[in-house]
C-alpha positions as CSV (number, residue, x, y, z in Angstrom):
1,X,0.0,0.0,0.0
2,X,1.5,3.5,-1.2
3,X,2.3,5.9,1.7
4,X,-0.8,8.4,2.7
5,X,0.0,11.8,0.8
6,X,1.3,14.6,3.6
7,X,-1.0,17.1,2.8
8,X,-0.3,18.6,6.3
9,X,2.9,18.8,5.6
10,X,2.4,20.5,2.1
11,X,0.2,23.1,3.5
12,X,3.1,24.1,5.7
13,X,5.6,24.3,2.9
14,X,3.1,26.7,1.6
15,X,2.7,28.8,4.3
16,X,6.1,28.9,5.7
17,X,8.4,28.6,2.4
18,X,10.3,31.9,3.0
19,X,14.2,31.8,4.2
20,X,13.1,28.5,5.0
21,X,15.1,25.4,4.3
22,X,12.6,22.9,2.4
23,X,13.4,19.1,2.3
24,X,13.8,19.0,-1.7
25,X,17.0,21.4,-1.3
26,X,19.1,20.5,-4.4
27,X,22.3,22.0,-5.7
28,X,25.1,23.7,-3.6
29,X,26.8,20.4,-2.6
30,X,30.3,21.6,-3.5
31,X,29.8,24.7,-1.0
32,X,28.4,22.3,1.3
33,X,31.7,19.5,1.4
34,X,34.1,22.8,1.4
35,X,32.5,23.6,4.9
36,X,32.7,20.1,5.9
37,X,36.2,20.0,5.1
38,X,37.2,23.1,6.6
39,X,35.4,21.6,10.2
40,X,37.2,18.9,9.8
41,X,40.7,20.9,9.7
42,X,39.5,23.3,12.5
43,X,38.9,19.8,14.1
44,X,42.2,18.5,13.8
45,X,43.5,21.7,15.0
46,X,41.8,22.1,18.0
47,X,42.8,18.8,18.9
48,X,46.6,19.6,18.6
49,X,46.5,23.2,20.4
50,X,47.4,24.7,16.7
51,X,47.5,28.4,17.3
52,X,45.2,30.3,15.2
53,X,42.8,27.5,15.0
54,X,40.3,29.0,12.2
55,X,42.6,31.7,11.2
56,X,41.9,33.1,7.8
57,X,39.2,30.5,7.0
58,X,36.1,32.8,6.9
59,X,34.1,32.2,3.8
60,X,32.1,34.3,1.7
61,X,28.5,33.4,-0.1
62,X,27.2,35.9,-2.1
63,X,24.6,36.7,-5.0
64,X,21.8,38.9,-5.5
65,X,18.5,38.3,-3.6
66,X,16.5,35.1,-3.8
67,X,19.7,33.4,-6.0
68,X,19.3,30.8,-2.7
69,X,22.1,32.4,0.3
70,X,19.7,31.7,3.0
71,X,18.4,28.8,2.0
72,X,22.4,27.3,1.6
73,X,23.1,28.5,5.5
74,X,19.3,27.0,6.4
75,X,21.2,23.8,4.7
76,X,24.6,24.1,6.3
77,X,22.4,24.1,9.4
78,X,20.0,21.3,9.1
79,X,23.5,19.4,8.0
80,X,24.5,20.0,11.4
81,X,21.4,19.1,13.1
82,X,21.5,15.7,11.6
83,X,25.1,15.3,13.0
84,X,24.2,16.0,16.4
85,X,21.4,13.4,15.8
86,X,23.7,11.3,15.5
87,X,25.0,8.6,17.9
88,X,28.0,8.1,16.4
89,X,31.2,8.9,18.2
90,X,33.1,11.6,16.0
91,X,32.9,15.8,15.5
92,X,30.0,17.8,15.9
93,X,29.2,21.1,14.9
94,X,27.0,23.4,16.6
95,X,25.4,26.0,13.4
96,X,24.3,29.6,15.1
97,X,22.4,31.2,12.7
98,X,23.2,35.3,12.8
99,X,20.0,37.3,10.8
100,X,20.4,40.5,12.5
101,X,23.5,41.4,10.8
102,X,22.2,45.4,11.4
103,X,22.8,45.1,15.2
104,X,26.4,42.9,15.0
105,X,28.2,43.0,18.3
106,X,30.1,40.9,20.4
107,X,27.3,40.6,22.8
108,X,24.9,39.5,20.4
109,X,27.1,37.1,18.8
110,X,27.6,35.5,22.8
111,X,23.6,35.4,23.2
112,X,23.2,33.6,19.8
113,X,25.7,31.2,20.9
114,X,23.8,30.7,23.8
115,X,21.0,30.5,22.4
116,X,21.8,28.0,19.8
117,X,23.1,25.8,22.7
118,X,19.9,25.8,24.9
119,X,17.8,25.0,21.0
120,X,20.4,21.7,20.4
121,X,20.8,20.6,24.1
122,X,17.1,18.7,23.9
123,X,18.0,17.8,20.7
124,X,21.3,15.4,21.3
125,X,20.0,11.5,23.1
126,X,23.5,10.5,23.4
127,X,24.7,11.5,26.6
128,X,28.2,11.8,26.3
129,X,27.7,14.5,23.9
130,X,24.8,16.3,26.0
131,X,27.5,16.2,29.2
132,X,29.5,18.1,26.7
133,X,27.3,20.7,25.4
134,X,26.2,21.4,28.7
135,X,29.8,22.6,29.9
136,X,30.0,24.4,27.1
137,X,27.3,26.5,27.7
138,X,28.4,26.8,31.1
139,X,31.3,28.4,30.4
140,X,29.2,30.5,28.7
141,X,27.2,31.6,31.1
142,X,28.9,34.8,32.4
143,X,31.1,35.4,29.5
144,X,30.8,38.0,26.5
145,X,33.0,37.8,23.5
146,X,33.6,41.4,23.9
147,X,36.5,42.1,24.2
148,X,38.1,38.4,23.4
149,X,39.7,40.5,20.2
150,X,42.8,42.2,20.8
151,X,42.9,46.1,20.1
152,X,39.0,45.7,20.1
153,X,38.5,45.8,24.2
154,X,40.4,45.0,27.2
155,X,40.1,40.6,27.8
156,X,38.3,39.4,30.4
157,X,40.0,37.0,32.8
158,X,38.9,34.0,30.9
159,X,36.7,32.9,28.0
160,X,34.5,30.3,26.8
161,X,35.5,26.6,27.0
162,X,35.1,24.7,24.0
163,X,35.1,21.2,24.4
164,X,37.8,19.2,21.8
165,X,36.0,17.7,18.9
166,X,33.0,20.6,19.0
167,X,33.1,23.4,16.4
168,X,31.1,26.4,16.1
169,X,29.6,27.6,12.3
170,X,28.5,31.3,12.7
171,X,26.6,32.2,10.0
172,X,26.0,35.7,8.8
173,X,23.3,36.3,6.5
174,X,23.1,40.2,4.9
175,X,26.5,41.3,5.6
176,X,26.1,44.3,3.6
177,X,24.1,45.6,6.3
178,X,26.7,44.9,9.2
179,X,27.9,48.8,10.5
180,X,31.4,50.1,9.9
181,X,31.5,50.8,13.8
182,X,30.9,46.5,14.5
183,X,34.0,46.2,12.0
184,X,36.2,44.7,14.7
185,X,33.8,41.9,15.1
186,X,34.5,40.4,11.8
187,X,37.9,41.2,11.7
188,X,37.7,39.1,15.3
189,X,35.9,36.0,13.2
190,X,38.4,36.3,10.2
191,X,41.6,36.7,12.1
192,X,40.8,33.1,14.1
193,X,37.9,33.9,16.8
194,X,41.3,33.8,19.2
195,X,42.0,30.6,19.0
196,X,38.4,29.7,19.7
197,X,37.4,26.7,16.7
198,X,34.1,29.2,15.4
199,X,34.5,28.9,11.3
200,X,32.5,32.3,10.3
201,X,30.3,32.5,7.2
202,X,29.1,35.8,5.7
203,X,26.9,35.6,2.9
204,X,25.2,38.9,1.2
205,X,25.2,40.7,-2.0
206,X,27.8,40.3,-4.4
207,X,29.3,43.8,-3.6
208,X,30.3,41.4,-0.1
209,X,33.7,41.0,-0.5
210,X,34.2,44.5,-1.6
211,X,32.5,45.4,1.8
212,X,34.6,43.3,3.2
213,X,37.7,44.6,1.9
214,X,36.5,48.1,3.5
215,X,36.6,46.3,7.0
216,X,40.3,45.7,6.4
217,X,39.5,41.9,5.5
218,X,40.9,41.8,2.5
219,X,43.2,39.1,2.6
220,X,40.5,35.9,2.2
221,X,42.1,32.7,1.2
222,X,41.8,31.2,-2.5
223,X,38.2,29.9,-3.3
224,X,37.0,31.3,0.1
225,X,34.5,33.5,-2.1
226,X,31.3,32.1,-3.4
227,X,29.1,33.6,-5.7
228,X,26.0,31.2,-6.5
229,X,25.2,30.3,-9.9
230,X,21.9,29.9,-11.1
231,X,20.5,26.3,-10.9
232,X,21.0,24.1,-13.7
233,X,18.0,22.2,-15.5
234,X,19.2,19.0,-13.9
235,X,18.9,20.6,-10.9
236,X,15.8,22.1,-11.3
237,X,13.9,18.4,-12.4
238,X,15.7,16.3,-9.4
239,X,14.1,19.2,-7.0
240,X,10.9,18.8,-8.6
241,X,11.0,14.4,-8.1
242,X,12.3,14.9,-4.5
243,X,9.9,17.7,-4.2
244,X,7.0,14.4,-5.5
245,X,8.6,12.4,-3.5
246,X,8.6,13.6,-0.2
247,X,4.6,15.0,0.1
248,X,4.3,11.0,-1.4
249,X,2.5,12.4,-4.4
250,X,0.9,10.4,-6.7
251,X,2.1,10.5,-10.3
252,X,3.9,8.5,-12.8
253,X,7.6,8.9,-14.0
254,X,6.0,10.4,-17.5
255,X,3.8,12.6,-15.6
256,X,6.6,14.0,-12.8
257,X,9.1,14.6,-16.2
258,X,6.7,16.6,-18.4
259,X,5.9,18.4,-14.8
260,X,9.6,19.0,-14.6
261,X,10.3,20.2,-18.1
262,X,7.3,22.7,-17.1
263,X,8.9,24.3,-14.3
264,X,12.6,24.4,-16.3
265,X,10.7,26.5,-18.7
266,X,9.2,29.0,-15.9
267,X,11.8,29.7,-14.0
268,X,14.9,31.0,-15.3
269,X,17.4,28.6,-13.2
270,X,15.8,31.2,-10.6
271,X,15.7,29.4,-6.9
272,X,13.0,31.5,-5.5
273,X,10.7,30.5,-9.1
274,X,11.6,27.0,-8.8
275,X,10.2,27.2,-4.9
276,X,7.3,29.8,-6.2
277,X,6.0,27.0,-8.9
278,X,6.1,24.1,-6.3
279,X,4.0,26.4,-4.1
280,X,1.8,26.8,-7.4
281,X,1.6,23.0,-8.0
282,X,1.0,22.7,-4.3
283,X,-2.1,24.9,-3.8
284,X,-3.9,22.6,-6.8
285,X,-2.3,19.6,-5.3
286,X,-4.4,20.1,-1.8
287,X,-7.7,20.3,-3.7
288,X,-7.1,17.3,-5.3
289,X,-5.9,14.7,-2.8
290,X,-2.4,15.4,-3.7
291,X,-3.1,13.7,-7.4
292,X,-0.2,15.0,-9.7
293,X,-1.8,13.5,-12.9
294,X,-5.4,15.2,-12.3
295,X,-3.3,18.7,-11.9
296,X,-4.5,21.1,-14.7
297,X,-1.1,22.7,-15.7
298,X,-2.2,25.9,-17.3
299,X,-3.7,26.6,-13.9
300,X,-0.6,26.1,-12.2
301,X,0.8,28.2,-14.4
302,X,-1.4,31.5,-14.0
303,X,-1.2,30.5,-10.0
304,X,3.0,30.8,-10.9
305,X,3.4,33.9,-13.1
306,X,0.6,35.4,-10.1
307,X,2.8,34.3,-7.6
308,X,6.1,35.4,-9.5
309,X,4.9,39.2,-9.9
310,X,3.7,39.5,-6.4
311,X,7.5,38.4,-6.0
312,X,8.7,41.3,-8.1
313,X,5.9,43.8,-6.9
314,X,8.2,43.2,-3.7
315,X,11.3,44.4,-5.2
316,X,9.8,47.6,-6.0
317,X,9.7,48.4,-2.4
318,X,8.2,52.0,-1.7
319,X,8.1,52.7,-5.5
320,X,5.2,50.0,-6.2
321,X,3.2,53.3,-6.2
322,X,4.8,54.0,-9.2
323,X,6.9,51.3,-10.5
324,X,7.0,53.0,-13.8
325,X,10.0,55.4,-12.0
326,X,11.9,51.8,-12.1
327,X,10.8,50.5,-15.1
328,X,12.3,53.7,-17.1
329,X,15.6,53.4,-15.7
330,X,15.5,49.3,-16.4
331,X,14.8,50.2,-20.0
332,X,17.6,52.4,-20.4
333,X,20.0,49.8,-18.9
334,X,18.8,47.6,-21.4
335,X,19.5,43.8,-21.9
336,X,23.8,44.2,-21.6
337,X,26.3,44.3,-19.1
338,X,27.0,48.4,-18.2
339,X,29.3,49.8,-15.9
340,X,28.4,51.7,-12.5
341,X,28.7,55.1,-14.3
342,X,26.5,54.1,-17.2
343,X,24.0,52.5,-14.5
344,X,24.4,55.8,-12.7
345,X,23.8,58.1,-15.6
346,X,21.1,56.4,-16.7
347,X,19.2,56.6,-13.0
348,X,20.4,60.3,-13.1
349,X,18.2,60.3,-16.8
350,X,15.5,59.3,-15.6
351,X,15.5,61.5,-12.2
352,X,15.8,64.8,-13.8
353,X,12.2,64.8,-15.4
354,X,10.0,67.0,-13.5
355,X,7.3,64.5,-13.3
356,X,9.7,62.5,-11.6
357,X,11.4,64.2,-9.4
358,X,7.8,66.0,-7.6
359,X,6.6,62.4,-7.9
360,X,9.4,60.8,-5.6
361,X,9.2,64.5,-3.4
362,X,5.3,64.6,-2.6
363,X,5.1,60.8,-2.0
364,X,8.4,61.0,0.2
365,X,10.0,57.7,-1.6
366,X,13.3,56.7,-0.3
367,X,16.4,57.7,-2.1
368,X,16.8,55.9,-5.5
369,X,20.1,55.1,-6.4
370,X,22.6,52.3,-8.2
371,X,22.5,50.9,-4.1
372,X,18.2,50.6,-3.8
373,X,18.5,48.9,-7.0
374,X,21.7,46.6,-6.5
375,X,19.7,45.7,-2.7
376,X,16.3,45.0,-4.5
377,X,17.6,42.6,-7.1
378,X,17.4,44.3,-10.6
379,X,21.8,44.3,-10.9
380,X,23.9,42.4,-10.1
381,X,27.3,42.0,-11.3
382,X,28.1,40.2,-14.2
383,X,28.3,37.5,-15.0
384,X,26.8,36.9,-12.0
385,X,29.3,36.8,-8.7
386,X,32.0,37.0,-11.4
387,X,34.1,39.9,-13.9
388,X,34.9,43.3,-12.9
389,X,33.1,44.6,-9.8
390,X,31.9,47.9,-12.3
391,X,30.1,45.4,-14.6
392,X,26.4,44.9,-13.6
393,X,23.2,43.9,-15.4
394,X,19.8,42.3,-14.2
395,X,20.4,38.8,-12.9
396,X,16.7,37.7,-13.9
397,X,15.3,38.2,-17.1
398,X,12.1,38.1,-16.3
399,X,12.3,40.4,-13.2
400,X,13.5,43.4,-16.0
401,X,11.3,42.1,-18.8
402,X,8.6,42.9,-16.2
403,X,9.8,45.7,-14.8
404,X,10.1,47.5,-18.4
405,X,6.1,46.6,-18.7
406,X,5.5,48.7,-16.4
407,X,6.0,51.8,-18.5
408,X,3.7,50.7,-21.3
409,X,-0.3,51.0,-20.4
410,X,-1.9,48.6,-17.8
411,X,-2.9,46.6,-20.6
412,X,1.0,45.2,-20.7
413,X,1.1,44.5,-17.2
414,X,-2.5,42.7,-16.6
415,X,-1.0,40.4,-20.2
416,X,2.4,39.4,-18.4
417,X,0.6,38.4,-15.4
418,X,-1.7,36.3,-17.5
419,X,-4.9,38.4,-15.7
420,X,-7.8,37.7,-18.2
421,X,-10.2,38.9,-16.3
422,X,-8.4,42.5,-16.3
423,X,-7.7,42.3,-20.0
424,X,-10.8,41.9,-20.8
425,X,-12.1,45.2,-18.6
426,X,-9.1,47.0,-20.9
427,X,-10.0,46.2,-24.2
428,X,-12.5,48.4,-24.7
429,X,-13.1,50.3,-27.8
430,X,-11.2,53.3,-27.4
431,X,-8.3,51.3,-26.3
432,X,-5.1,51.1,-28.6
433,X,-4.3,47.8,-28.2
434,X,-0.7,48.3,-30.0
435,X,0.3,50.7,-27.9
436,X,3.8,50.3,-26.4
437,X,6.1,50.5,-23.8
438,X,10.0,51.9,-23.5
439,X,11.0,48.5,-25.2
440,X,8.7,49.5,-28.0
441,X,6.8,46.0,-26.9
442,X,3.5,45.5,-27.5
443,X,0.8,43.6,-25.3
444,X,0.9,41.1,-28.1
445,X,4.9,40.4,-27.5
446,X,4.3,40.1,-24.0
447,X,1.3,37.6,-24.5
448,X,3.8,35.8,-26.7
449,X,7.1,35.8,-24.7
450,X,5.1,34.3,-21.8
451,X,2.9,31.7,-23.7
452,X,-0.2,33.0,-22.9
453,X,-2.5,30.6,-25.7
454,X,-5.5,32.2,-24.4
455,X,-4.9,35.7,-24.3
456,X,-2.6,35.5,-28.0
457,X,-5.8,34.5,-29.4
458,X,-7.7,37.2,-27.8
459,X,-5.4,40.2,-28.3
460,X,-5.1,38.6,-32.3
461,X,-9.2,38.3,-32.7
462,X,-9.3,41.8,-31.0
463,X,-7.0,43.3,-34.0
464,X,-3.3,43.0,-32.5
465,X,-0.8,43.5,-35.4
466,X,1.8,40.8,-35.2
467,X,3.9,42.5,-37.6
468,X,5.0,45.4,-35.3
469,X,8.7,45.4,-34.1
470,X,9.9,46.6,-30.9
471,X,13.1,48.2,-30.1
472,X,15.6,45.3,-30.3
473,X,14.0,44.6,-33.7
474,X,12.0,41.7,-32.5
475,X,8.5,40.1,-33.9
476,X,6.2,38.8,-31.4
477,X,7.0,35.7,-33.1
478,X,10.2,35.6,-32.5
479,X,9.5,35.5,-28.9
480,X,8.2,32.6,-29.1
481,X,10.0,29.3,-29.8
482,X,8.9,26.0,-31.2
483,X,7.3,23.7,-28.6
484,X,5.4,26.1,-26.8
485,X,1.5,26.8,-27.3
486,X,1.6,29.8,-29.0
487,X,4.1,29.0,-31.6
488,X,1.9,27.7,-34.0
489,X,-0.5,30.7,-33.9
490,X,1.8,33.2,-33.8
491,X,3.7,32.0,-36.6
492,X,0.5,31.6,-39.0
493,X,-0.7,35.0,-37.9
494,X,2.6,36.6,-38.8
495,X,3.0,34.8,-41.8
496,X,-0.2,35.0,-43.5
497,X,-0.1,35.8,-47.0
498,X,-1.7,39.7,-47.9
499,X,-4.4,39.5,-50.3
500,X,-3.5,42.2,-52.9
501,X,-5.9,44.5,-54.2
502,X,-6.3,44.1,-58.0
503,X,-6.6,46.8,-60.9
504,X,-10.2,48.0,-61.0
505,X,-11.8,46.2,-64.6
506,X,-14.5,48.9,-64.8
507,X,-11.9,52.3,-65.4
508,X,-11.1,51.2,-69.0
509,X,-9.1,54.3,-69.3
510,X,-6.4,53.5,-66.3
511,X,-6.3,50.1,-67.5
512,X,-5.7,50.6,-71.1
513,X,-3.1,52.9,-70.0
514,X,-1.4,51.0,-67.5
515,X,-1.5,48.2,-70.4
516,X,0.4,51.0,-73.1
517,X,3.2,51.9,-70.4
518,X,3.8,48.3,-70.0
């Protein structure tokens, strides 16, 4: 008898999916072995008194937001968990999870510590281990790592006791927010914790280890930086079969491919989309009795591209009163790498108009600059983690793509988030419905690029012209691709042959004539 379908279990992945690890977690697994090698060495040195026990060892994950940085360090973590679960005789590791990067001090690092012990303590069966963790956190108990660093405060009289064989991960998620004044904490971590076996792991933007390098840690050791890389299609299809897999699903290898080749298409190698279309297939799932093969997939796929553009309404922060603001200065970036001046001028561009400019003062919208848009996701440097640090472009096609709608009529944006029901209240008569945004894109090329079948046929029946061009020279049809839906339809619109109007027969006179020049 098949296992019972966890649709608990599913409902909480729905509900609780953010910066939370989930147990279909794929990729990563060569950042995940270099931490497990790099315990293993602070291990061995703790054992043997090695002075400097984790010096220079800090490691750097970076990327732009949602690439997957919190959900690597919720993965380092749960690693570690499973350790300590563990009966086994051997090294454990004890993961303190840092969020609050804002407020860094060496007090706050000594309560997370201690908090992290009293959250593992009930956690560990095996006594000899529990004995252990309890005299560590003993010897934490009137103890701040303030002042541990030298230069950074005068030392206490002693410091915490870590037992041989126990290691310490310290994670540190948005690093770019740590303050220049709590400085001397990570040079503390980086320079060896003082002697104490704590491996630190920042992870941020990819502007992280030029932050770092401001700090005075500057000198990180060879393949200690990380930038993640988007996930591959592989990766993408064995995350949707584990994904099957674990909620006990039912479905058939055919069925959990084609779903798979789905999601590849919808997602951009983008962690956060791959996570936002399980949540998709997840809602329909739950209605169903968790029956993959009963799952209507154009459904899932509205619920997706819904789900997606709340996602990106996000980015737009305080400006989702007027995303178009944004949306101009994405355009003039435009679909290439550009330096930070050329990003700069181009924000600067856009800025100056007057509509602008009383816009952002009257609604009192924070300052926008290269750093709102580098923090919100639309650059990044490229390609991504990698090149010169003044090379930057959008990370996610999609994320600019809809961005740029948002300077064309409402029309554009209710057609890339597949809205029919909007569309419909749009096109009325004195609509345009070729109008055009600062891509020179029409709804139609949206409808296309996104394989809307539904709404190509609408827009086409409702006297879309698929002959118009937009600024990079493109069709609507050539946003399309064979394969997909709207191919087909596209192709035959944009193809059909022009009936030509013939001489009129009844002027005898222009037809005689025309006949004579011939």
């Amino acid at each position: 008898m098949p296992d019972a379908f966890k649709a608990k279990e599913l409902d909480q992945f729905i509900n609780s999916r953010d910066r939370v690890i989930n147990p279909f977690f794929v990729g990563r697994e060569v950042y995940q072995k270099k931490i497990d090698k790099l315990n293993q060495t602070i291990v061995q040195r703790h054992e043997e008194n090695v002075s400097g026990v984790a010096n220079g060892m800090t490691q750097v994950i970076y990327g732009a937001p949602g690439i997957g940085k919190s959900s690597l360090l919720e993965k380092i973590r749960q690693n570690c968990i499973d350790q300590l679960n563990n009966k086994e005789r051997g090294p454990k590791t004890i993961p303190v999870m840092v969020n609050d990067s804002a407020n860094l001090s060496f007090e706050y690092l000594t309560t997370s510590i201690r908090k992290a012990n009293n959250q593992f303590i009930p956690l560990l069966s095996f006594a000899y281990y529990k004995h252990r963790f309890l005299t560590f956190l003993q010897s934490l108990g009137n103890i701040s790592f303030g002042g541990i660093g030298v230069g950074v405060r005068s030392k206490p009289i002693t410091k915490p006791i870590i037992p041989k064989g126990i290691t310490i991960i310290l994670m540190l998620d948005e690093i770019q927010s740590v303050p220049k004044d709590a400085a001397g904490v990570l040079q503390w971590l980086h320079t060896g914790s003082d002697n104490l076996p704590i491996l630190p792991i920042m992870a941020g933007l990819s502007t992280s280890p030029g932050i770092l390098s401001e700090y005075k840690i500057s000198r990180l050791a060879r393949d200690s930086d990380h930038p993640l890389p988007l996930l591959t299609s592989d990766e993408i299809k064995e995350s949707f079969t584990k994904f099957v897999n674990y909620f006990n699903i039912t479905s058939t290898p055919k069925v959990t491919n084609e779903w798979s080749e789905r999601i590849v298409d919808w997602t951009d190698g983008w962690p956060k989309h791959v996570e936002n279309a399980q949540a998709a297939v997840s809602e329909l799932l739950l209605d169903i009795g968790g029956d993959l093969t009963k799952v209507d997939s154009q459904m899932v796929k509205l619920r997706a591209a819904e789900i997606c553009c709340q996602y990106y309404n996000q980015r737009f922060g305080r400006y989702d009163q007027n995303p178009k603001i944004i949306g101009e200065i994405m355009a003039q970036i435009g679909l290439t790498e550009r330096s930070w001046n050329e990003i700069a001028s181009a924000i600067k561009s856009v800025l100056k108009k007057t509509t602008w400019v009383d816009s952002i003062t009257s609604n009192q919208f924070p300052k926008l600059n290269f750093d709102y848009l580098l923090r919100r996701g639309f650059i990044d440097k490229y390609p991504l983690g990698k090149g010169s640090s003044s090379s930057f472009k959008c990370p996610i096609p999609s994320l600019q793509s809809y961005a740029v709608a948002q300077t064309g009529t409402p029309l554009h944006v209710y057609v890339y988030e597949g809205n029919l029901t909007k569309i419909m209240d749009a096109l009325r008569p004195s609509s345009n419905i070729n109008t055009v945004d600062d891509w020179s894109r029409t709804p139609l090329h949206l409808s296309v690029q996104n394989d809307w079948v539904e709404i190509t046929q609408l827009l086409l029946n409702k006297g879309a012209d698929p002959q118009k061009r937009d600024l990079h020279n493109r069709l609507p049809f050539e946003m399309s691709k064979k394969g997909r839906e709207t191919y087909d339809m596209i192709y035959q619109a944009t193809h059909a042959p022009t009936t030509q109007k013939l001489p009129d027969l009844n002027d005898g006179d222009d037809y005689e004539q025309s006949n004579k020049e011939d």
